[in-house]
N, C-alpha and C positions, 0 to 999 in steps of 0.2 A: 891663629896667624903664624905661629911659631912651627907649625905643624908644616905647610905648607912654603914656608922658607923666608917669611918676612922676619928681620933682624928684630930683638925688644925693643928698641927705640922708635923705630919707625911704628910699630905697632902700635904703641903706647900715644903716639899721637896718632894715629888713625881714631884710636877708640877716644880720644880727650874730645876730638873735635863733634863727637856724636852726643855728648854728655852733658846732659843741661844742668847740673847743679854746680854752682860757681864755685864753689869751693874744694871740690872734689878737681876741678877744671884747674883750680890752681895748685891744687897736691900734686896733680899729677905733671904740672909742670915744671916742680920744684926735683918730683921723682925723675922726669927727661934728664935736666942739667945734672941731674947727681951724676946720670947714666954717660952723657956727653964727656964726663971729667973722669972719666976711670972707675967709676964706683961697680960693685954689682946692684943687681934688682932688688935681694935680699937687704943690703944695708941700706938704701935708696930709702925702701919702704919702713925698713925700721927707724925713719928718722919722725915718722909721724904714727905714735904709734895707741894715737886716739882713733885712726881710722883702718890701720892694718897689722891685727892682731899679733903678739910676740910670739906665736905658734907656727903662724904660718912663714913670717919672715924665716923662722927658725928649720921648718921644712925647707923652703923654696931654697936655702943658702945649701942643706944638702943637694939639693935637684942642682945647683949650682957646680958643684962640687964631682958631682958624679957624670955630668953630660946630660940628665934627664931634665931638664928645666920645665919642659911642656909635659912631660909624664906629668908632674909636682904640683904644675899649676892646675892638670886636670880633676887632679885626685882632692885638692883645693877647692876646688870648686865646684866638685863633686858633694863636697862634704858641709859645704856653707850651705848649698840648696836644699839637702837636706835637712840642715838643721832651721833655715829660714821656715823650712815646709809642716815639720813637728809644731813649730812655736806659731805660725799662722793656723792649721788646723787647730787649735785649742782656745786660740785666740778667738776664730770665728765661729765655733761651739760656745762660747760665753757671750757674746753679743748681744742674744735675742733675750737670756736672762737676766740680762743687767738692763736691757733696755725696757724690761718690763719691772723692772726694778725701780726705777725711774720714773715708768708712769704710774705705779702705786703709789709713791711719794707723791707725785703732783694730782693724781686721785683726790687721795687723804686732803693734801693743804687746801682745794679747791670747796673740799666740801665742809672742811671746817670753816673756812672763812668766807666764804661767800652765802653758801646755801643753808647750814645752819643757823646762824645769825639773823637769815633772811624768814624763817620758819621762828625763830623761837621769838621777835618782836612780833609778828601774829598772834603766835598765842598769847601773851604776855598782854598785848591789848584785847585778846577777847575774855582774859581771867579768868582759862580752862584749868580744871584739874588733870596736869598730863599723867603718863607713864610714866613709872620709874625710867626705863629703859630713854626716853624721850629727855627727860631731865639730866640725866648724868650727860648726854652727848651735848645739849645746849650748854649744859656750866661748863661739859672740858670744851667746848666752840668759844664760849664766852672769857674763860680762864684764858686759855692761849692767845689768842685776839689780844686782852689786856697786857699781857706778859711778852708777847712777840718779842719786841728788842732785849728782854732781859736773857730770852731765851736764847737769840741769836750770839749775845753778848757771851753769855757761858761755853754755849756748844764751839766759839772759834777761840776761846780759852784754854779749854780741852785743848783744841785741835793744834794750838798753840804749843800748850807742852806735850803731848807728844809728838809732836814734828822734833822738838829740840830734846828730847829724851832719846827717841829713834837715830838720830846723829851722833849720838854717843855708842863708841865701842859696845858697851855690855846691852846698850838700847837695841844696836842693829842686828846684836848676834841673838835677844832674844825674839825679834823681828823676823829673821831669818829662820830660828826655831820653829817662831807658831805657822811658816808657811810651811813646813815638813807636818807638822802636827794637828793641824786645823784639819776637823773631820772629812771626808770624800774629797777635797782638793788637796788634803795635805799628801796625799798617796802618789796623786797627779803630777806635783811639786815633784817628789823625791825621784817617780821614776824618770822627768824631763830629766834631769839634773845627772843622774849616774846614765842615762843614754848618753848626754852630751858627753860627759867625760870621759864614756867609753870609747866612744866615736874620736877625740881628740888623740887620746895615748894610744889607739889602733893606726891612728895618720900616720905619727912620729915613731910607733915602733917600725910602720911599713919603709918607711925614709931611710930607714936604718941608725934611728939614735938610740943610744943605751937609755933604760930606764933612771940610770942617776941623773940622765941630762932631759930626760923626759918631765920627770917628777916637778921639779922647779917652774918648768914651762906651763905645766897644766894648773898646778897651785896660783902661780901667776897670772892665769885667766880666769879663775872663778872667780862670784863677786860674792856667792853667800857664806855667808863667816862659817856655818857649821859645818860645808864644806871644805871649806880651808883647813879648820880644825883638825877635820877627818881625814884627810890627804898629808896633810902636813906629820901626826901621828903614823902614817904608813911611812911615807918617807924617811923616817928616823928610824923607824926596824930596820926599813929594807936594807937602810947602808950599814947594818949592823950585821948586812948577810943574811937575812930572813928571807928576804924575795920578796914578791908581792902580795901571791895569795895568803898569806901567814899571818900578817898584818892587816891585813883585809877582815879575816875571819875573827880577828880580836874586836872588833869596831862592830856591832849591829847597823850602823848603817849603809852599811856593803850587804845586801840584798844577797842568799846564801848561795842561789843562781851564779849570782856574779863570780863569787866567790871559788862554785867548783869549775867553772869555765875560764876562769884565770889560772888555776891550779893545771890544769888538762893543758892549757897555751903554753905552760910552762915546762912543762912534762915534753909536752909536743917541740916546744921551738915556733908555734904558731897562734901564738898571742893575739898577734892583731887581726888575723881569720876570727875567733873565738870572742875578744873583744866587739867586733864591727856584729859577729850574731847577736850578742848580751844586748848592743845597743839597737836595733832591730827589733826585738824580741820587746824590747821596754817599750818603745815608742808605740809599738802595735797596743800594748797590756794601756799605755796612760791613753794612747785613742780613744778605745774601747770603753775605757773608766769616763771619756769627758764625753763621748755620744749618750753613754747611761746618765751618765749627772746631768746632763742637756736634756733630756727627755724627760728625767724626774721632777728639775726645777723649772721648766714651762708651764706645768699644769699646775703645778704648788703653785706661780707665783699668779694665775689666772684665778689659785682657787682665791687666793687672798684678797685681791683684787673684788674678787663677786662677795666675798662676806664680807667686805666694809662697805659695798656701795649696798647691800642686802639688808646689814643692819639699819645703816642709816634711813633705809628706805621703808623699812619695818617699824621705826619708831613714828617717823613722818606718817605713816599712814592709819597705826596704832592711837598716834593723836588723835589724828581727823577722826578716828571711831568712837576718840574717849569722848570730842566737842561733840559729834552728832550725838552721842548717845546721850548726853548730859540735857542739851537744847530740849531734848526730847521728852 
């Protein structure tokens, strides 16, 4: 709109009046009046800054500054799509495995408690000598049945204290830990994570901010503590006059990729060229890693599925060979 000569104000209610979420409908009317009273866009929006990120207000106030306002906002929105488009493709690579996750569990409960129970007062009134295999899945049918609320009682116990451990500092940072380090997803984690932030500190170098003023901005938008940790340690080199890559290379979790293509932006003067590849480059590498882990744990969780319902169906049937053969 801005491209084409409409003022931001009028714009900004153009797009309010299209936009069904009420809340978002009244930001942005709080955003108008800021506009109406002499404010810019940039401080407008940094007044709610649960829904418009401190990075971006912090670009768009350069785009402010410089004349480029609509460059600012494109390259903004360029980049949120982006990032929306990584975090939905992975998202919907995990779907089908959680959802078969799901029905294993409800597999499991259905057959312990209905159909087991329902087989083992059979035999029990015909005074069969069963299977081994047949006896242990009626007593764990009949043990869990009897224990159910005690069971329920525990496991939301658990779940209890770690919900209030996980809230604590040293809880969320090891939280935060085991998603970097948890086998085949932990990989997935780590490259989302250094894409994003490559992709954020390549905006704000393109904007034209110094890395001292970059640094704080990006640390201020991460939520995973070990990321913080990690950024927070570079930043305290670099004003020390190390730069970026230096700092970088001391810390293992700066991926060594990263690491010489930071070095080279820096050499060059074209950082956020080099950054915006690094992050490209990840996001393609963590795809590829959640299309294989999507393919791996489909059939694992099918297989799992067919040996509980195979066993159970193996014992049941092992029965009925033990009563015929006994009758006999």
């Amino acid at each position: 709109m801005l491209e084409s000569g409409i003022d931001i104000t009028t714009a900004l209610e153009l797009l309010r009046g299209q936009i069904a979420n009420h809340t978002l409908v009244d930001v942005l009317g709080d955003v108008i009046s800021e506009l109406r009273n002499g404010n810019q866009l940039s401080m407008a929006l940094g007044k709610h800054p649960r829904i418009f990120a401190a990075i971006h207000c912090r670009s768009l106030r350069v785009g402010e500054q410089t004349g480029g306002l609509e460059v600012m906002l494109r390259q903004i929105a360029d980049y949120m799509e982006k990032e929306i488009a990584a975090a939905k493709g992975i998202k919907s690579a995990l779907t089908q495995p959680v959802i078969a996750a799901v029905a294993t569990v409800v597999v499991v409960g259905v057959l312990i408690t209905f159909v087991l129970p329902a087989f083992g007062d059979l035999y029990s009134s015909l005074g069969a000598d069963l299977p081994a295999l047949t006896r242990i899945l009626i007593s764990t049918s009949t043990w869990f049945q009897s224990n159910v609320l005690y069971i329920f009682i525990v496991l939301l116990f658990i779940a209890g204290l770690a919900y209030s451990y996980i809230r604590t500092p040293n809880g969320k940072y090891k939280l935060h830990k085991l998603a970097f380090t948890i086998p085949l997803i932990g990989r997935v984690n780590h490259l989302k994570e250094l894409a994003r932030n490559c992709r954020s500190i390549s905006l704000l170098f393109h904007a034209g901010l110094p890395l001292t003023e970059i640094m704080p901005l990006i640390i201020e938008g991460v939520n995973n503590k070990v990321m913080v940790e990690a950024l927070s340690e570079v930043q305290r080199d670099m004003l020390k006059g190390e730069g970026l890559s230096k700092p970088m290379s001391k810390n293992r979790f700066f991926l060594p990729m990263m690491v010489q293509m930071v070095k080279v932006g820096e050499e060059t003067g074209n950082l956020d060229t080099t950054l915006l590849a690094v992050a490209q480059s990840y996001e393609t590498e963590a795809r590829d890693k959640t299309d294989s882990l999507t393919g791996m744990i489909q059939p694992t969780m099918m297989l799992i599925i067919g040996g509980v319902i195979g066993m159970v169906a193996l014992s049941m049937l092992s029965a009925m060979y033990s009563i015929y053969g006994q009758v006999l």
